[in-house]
N, CA, C and O atoms as a GROMACS GRO file, in nm:
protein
  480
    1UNK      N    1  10.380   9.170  11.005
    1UNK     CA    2  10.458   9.259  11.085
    1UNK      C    3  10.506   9.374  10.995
    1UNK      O    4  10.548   9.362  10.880
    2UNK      N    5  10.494   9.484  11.065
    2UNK     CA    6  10.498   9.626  10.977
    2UNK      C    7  10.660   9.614  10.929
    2UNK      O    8  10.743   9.574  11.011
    3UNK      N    9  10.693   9.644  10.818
    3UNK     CA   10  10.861   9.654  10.782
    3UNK      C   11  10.951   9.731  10.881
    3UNK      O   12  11.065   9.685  10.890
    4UNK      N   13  10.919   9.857  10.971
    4UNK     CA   14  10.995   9.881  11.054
    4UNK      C   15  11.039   9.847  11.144
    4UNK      O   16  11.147   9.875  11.196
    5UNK      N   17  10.927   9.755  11.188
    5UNK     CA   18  10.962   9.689  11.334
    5UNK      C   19  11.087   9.530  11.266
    5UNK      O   20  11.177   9.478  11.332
    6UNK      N   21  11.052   9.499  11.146
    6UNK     CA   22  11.123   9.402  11.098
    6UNK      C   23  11.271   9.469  11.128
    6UNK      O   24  11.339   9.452  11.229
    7UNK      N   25  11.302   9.551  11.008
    7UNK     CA   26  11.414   9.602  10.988
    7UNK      C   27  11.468   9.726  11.055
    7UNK      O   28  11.589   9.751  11.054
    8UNK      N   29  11.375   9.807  11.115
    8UNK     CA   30  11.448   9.923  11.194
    8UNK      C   31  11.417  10.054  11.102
    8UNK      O   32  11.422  10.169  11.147
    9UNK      N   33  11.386  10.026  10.981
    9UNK     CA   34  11.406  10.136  10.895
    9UNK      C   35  11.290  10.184  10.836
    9UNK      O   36  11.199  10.102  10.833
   10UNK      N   37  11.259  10.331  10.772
   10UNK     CA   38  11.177  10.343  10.762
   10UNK      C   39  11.091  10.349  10.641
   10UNK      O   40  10.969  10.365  10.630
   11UNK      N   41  11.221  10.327  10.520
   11UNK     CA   42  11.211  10.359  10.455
   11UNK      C   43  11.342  10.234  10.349
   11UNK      O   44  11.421  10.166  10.415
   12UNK      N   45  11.341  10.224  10.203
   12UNK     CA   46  11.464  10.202  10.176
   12UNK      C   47  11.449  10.007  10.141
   12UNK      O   48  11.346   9.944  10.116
   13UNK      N   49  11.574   9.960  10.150
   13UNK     CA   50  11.575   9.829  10.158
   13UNK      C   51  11.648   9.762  10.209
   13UNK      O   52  11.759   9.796  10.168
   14UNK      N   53  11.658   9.667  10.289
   14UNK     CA   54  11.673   9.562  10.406
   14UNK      C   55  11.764   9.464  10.304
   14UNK      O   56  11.717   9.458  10.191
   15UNK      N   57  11.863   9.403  10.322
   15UNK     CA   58  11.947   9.303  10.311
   15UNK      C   59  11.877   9.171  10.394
   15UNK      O   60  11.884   9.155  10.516
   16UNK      N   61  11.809   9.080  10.296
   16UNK     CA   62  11.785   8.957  10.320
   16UNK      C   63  11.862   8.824  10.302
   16UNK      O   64  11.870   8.793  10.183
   17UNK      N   65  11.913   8.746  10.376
   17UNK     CA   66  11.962   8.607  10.353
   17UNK      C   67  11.889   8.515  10.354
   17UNK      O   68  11.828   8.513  10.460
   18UNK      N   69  11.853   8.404  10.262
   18UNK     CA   70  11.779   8.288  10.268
   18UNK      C   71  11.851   8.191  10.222
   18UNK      O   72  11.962   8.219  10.177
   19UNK      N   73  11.807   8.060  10.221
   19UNK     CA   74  11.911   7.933  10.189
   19UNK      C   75  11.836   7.825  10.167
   19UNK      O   76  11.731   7.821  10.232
   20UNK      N   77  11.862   7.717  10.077
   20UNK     CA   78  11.744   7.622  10.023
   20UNK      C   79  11.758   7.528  10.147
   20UNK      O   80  11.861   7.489  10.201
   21UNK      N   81  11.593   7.494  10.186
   21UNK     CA   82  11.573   7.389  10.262
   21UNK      C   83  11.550   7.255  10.252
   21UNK      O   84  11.440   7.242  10.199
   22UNK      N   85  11.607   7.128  10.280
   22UNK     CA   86  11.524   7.037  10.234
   22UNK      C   87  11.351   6.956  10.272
   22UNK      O   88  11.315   6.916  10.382
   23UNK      N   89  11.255   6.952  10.117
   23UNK     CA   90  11.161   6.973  10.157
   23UNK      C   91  11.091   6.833  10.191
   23UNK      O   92  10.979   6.839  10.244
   24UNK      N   93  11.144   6.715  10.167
   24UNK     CA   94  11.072   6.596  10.199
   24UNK      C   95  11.069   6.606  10.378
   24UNK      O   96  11.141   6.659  10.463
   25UNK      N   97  10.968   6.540  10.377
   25UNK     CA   98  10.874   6.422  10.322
   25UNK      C   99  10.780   6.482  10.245
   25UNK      O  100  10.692   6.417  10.188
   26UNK      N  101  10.797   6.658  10.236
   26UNK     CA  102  10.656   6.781  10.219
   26UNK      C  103  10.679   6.775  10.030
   26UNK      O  104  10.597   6.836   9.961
   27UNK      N  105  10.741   6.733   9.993
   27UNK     CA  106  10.723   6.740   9.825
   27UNK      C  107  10.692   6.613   9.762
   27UNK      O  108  10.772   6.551   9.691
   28UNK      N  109  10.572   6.576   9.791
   28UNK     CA  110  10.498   6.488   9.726
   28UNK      C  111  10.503   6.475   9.586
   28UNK      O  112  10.560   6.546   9.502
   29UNK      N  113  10.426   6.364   9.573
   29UNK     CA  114  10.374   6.387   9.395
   29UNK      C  115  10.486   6.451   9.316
   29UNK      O  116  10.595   6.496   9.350
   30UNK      N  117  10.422   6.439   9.193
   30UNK     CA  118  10.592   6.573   9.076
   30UNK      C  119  10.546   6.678   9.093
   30UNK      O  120  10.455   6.726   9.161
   31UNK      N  121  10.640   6.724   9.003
   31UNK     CA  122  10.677   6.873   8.992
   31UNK      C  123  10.490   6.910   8.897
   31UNK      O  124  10.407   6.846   8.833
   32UNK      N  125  10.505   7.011   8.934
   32UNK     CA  126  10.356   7.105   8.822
   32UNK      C  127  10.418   7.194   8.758
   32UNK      O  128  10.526   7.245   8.788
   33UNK      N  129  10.354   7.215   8.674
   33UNK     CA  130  10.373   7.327   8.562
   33UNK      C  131  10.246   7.418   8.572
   33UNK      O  132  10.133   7.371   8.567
   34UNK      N  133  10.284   7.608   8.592
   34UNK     CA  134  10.168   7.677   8.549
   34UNK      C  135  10.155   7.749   8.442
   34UNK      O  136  10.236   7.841   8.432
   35UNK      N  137  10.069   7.735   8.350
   35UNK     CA  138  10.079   7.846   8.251
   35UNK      C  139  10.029   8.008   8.286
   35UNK      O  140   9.907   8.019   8.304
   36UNK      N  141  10.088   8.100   8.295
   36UNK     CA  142  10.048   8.223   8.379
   36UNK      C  143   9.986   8.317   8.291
   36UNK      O  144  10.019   8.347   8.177
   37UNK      N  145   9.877   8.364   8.372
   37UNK     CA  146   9.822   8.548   8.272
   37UNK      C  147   9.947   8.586   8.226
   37UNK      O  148  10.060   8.568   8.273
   38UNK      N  149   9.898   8.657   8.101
   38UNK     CA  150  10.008   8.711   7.996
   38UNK      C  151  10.038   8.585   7.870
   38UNK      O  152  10.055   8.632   7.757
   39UNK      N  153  10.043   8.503   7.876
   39UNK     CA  154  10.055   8.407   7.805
   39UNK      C  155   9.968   8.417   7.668
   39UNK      O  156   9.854   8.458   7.652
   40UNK      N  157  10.062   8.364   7.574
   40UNK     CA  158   9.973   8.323   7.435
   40UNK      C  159  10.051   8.251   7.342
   40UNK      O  160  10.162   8.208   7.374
   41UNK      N  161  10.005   8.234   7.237
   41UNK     CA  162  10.062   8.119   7.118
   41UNK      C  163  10.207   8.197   7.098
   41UNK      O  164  10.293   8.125   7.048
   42UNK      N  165  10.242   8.317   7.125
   42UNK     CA  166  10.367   8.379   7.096
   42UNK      C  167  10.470   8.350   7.213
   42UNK      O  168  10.578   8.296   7.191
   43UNK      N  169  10.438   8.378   7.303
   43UNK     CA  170  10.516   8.441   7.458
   43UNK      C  171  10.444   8.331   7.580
   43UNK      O  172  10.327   8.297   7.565
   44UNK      N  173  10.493   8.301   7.652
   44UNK     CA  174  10.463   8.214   7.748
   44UNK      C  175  10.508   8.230   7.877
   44UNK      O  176  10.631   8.225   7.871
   45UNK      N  177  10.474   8.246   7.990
   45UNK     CA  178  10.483   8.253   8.113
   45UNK      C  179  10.479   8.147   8.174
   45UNK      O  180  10.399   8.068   8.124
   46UNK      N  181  10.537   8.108   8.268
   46UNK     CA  182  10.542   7.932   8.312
   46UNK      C  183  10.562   7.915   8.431
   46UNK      O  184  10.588   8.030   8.466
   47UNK      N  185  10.571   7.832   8.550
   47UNK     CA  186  10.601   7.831   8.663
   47UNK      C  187  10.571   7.685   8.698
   47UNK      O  188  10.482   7.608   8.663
   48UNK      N  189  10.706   7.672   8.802
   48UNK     CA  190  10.723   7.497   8.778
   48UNK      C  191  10.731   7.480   8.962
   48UNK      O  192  10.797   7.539   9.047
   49UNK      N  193  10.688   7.435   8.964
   49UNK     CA  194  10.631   7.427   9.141
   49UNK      C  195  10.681   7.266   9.222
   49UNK      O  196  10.702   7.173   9.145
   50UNK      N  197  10.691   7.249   9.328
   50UNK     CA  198  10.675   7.129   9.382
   50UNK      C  199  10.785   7.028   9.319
   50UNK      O  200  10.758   6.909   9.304
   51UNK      N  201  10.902   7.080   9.286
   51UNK     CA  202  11.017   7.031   9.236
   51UNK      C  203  11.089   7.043   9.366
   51UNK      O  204  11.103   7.148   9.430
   52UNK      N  205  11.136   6.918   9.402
   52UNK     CA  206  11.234   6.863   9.528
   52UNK      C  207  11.375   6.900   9.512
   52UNK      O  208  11.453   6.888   9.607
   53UNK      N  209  11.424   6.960   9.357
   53UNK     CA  210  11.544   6.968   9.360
   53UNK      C  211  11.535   7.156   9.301
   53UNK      O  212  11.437   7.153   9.226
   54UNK      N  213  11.583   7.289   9.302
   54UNK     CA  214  11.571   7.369   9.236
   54UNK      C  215  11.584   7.345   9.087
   54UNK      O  216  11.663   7.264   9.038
   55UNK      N  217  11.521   7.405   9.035
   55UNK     CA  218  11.512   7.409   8.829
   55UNK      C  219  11.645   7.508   8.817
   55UNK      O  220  11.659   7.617   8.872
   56UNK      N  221  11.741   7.438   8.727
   56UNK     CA  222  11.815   7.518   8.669
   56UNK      C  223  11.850   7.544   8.561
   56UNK      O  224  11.943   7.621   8.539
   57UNK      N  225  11.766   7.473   8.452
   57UNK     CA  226  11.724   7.458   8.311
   57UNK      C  227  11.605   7.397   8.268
   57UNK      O  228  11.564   7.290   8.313
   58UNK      N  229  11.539   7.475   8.164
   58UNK     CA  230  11.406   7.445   8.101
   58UNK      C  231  11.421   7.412   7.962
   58UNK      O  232  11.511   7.466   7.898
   59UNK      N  233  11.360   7.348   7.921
   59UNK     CA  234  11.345   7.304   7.753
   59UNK      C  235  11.209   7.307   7.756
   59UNK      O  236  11.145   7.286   7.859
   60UNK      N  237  11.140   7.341   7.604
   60UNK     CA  238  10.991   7.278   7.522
   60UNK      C  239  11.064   7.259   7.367
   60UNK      O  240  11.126   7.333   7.290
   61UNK      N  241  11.022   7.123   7.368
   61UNK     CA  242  11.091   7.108   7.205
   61UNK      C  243  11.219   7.136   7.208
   61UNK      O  244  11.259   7.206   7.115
   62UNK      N  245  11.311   7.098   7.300
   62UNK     CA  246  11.416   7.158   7.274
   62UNK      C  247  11.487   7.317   7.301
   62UNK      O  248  11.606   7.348   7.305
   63UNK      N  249  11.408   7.372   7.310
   63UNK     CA  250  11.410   7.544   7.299
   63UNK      C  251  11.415   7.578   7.399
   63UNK      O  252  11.314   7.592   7.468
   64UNK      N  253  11.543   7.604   7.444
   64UNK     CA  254  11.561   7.691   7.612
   64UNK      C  255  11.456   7.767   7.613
   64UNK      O  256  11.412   7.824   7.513
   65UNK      N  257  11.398   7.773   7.755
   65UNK     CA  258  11.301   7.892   7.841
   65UNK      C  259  11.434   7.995   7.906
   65UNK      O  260  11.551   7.969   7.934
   66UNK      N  261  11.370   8.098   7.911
   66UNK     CA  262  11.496   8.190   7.988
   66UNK      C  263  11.410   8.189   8.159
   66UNK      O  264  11.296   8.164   8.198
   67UNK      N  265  11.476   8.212   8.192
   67UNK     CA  266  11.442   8.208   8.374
   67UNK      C  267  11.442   8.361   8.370
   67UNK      O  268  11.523   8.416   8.296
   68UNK      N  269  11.332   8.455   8.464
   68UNK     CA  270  11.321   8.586   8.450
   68UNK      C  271  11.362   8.652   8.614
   68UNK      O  272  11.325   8.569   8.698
   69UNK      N  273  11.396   8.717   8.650
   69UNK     CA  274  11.412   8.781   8.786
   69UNK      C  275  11.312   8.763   8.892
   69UNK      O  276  11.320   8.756   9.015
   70UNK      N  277  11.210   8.756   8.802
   70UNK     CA  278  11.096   8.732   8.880
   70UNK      C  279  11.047   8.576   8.900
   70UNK      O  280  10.935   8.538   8.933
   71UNK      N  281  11.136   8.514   8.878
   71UNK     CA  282  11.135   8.385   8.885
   71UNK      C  283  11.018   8.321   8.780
   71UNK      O  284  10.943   8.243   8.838
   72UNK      N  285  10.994   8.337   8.667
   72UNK     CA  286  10.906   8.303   8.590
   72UNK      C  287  10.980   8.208   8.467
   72UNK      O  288  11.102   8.222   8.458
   73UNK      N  289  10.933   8.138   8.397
   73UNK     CA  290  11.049   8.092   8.301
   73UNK      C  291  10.957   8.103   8.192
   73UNK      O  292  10.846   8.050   8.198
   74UNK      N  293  11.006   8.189   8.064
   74UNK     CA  294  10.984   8.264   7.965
   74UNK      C  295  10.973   8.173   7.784
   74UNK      O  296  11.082   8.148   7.732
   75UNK      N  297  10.889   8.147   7.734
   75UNK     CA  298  10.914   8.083   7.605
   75UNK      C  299  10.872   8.245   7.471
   75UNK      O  300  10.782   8.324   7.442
   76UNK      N  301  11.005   8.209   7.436
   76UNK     CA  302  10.996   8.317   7.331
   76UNK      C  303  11.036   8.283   7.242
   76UNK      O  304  11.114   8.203   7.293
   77UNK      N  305  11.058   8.269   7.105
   77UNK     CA  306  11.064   8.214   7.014
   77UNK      C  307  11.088   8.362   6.854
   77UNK      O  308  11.045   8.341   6.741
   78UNK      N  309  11.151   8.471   6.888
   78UNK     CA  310  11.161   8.547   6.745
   78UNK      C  311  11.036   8.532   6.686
   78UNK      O  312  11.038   8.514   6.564
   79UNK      N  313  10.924   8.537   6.744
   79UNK     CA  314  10.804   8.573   6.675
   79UNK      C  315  10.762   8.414   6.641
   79UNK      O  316  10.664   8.423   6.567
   80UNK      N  317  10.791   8.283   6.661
   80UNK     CA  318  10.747   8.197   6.615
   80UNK      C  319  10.642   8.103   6.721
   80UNK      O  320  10.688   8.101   6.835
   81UNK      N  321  10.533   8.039   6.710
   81UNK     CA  322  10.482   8.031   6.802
   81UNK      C  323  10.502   7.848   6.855
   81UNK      O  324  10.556   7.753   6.798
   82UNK      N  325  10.431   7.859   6.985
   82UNK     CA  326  10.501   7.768   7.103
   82UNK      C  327  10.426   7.639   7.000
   82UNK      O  328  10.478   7.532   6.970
   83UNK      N  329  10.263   7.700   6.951
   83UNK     CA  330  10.205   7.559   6.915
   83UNK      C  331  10.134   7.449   7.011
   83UNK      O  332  10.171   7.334   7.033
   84UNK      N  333   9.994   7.534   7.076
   84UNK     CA  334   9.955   7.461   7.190
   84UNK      C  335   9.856   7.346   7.138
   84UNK      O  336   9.757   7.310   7.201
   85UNK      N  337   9.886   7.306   7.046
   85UNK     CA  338   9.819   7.100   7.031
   85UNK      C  339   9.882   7.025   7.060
   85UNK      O  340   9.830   6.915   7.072
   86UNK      N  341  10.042   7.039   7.090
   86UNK     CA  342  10.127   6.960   7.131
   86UNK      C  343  10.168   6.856   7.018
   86UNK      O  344  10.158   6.907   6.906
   87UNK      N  345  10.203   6.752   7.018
   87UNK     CA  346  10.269   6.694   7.185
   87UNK      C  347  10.402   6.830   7.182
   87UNK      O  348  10.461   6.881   7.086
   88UNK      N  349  10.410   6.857   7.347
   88UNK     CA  350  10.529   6.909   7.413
   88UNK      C  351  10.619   6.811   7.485
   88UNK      O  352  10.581   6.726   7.566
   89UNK      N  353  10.727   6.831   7.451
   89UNK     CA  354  10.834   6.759   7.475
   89UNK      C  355  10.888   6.861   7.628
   89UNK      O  356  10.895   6.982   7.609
   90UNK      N  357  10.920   6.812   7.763
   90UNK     CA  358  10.968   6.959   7.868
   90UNK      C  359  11.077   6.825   7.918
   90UNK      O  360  11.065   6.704   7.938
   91UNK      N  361  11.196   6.935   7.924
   91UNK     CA  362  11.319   6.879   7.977
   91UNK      C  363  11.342   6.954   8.151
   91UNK      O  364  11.356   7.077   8.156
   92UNK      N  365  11.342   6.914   8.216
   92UNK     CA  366  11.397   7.001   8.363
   92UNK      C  367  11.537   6.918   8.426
   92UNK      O  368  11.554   6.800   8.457
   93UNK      N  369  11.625   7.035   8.429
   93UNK     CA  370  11.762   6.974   8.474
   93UNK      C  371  11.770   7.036   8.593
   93UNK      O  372  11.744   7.156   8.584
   94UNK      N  373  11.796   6.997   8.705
   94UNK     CA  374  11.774   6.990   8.856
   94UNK      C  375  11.930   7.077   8.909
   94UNK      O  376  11.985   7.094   8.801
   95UNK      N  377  11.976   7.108   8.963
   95UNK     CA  378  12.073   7.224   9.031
   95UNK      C  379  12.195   7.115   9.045
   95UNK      O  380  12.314   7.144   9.027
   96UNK      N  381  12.134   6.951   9.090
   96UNK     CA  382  12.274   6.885   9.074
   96UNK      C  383  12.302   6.805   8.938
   96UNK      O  384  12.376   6.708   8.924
   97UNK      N  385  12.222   6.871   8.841
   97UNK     CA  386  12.266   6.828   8.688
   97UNK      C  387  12.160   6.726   8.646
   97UNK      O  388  12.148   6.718   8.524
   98UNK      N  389  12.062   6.627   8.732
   98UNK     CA  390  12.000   6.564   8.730
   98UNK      C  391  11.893   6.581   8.610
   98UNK      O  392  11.801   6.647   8.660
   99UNK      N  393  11.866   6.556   8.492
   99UNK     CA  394  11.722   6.594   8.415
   99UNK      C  395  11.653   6.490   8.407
   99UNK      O  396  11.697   6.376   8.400
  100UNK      N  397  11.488   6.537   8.406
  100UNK     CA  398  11.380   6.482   8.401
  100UNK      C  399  11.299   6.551   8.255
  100UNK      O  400  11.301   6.665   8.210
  101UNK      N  401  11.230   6.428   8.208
  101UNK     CA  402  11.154   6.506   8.077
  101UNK      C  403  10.969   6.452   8.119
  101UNK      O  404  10.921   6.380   8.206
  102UNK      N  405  10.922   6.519   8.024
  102UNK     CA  406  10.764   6.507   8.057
  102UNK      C  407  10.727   6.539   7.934
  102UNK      O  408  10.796   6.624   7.878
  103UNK      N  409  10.628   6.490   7.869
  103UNK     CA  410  10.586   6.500   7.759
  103UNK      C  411  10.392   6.560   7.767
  103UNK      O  412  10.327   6.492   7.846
  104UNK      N  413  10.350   6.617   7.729
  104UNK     CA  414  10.238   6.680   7.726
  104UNK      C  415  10.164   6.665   7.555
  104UNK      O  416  10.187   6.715   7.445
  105UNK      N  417  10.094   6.595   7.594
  105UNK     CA  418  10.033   6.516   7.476
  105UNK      C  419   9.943   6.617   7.416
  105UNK      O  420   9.946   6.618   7.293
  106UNK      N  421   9.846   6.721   7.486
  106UNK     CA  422   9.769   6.872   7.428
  106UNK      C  423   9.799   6.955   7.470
  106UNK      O  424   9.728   7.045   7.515
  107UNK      N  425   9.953   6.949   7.470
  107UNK     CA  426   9.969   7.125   7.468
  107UNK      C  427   9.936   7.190   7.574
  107UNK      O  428   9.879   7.138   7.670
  108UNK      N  429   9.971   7.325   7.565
  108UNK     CA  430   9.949   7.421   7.704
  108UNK      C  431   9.797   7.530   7.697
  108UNK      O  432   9.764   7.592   7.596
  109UNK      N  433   9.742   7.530   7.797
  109UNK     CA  434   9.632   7.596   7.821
  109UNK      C  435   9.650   7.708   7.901
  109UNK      O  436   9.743   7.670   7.972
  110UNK      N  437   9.630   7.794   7.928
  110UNK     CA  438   9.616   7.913   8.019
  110UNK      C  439   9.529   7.876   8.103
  110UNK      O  440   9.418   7.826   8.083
  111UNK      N  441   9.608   7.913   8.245
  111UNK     CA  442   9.545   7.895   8.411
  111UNK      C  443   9.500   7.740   8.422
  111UNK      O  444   9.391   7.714   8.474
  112UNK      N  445   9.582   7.637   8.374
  112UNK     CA  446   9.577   7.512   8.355
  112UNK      C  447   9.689   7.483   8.453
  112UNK      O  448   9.801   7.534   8.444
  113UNK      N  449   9.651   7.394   8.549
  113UNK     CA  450   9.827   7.304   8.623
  113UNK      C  451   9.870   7.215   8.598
  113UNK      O  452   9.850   7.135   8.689
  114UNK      N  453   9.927   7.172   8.516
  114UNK     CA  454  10.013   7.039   8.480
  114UNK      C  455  10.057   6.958   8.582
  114UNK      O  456  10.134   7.006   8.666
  115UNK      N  457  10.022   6.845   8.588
  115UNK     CA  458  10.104   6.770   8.698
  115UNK      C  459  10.233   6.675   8.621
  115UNK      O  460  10.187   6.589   8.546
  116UNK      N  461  10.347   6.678   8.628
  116UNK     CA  462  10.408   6.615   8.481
  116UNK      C  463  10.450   6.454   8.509
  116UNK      O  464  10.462   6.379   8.413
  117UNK      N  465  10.475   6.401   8.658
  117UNK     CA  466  10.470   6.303   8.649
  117UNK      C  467  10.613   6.300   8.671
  117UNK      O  468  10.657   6.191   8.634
  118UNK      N  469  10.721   6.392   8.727
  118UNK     CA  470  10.839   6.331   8.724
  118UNK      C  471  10.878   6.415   8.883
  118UNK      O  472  10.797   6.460   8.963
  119UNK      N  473  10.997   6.415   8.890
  119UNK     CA  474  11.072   6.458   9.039
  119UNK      C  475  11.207   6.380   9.063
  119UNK      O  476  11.235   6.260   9.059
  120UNK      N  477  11.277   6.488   9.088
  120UNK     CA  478  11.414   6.490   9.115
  120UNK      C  479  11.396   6.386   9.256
  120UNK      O  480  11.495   6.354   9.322
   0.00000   0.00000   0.00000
């Protein structure tokens, strides 16, 4: 549907409200992990999918991920690298404080989906 007929306007930007739904019985299986284009042994792009509870903290090794606007969660490290032979250690702490860890025995691959085996 064309944006004007949505919003009226022709131009500009629309004030949206949305609100978390609950997704069972529809969130099967765990959570996935994606490693995204842009990614490398420096900088990491990530995306954590099919989590029943929202992500409100990330760890690898310990090392906060930053969460990006664009909803991406970020491994940066001052120039030091992530180290994809692993083992990766991933912590996810869930919106009601809840954490889950997953361990990744080789490391991260590009355009690879992790399935990690855990869920809020």
């Amino acid at each position: 549907m064309p944006f004007r007929e949505v919003t009226g306007l022709t131009q500009g930007s629309a004030p949206v409200d949305w609100f978390i739904v609950p997704c069972g019985p529809f969130d099967t299986g765990g959570i996935r992990l994606d490693v995204l284009p842009g990614s490398n042994d420096y900088y990491q792009q990530l995306s954590f999918s099919n989590s029943a509870d929202p992500i409100a903290n990330a760890t690898i090794n310990n090392h906060p991920l930053q969460l990006t606007d664009w909803h991406r969660w970020v491994w940066y490290n001052d120039g030091q690298p992530l180290g994809h032979g692993g083992p990766l250690e991933i912590a996810l702490t869930g919106s009601t404080g809840a954490v889950r860890t997953a361990s990744l025995p080789g490391g991260l691959q590009l355009g690879v989906q992790f399935h990690l085996g855990v869920q809020f």
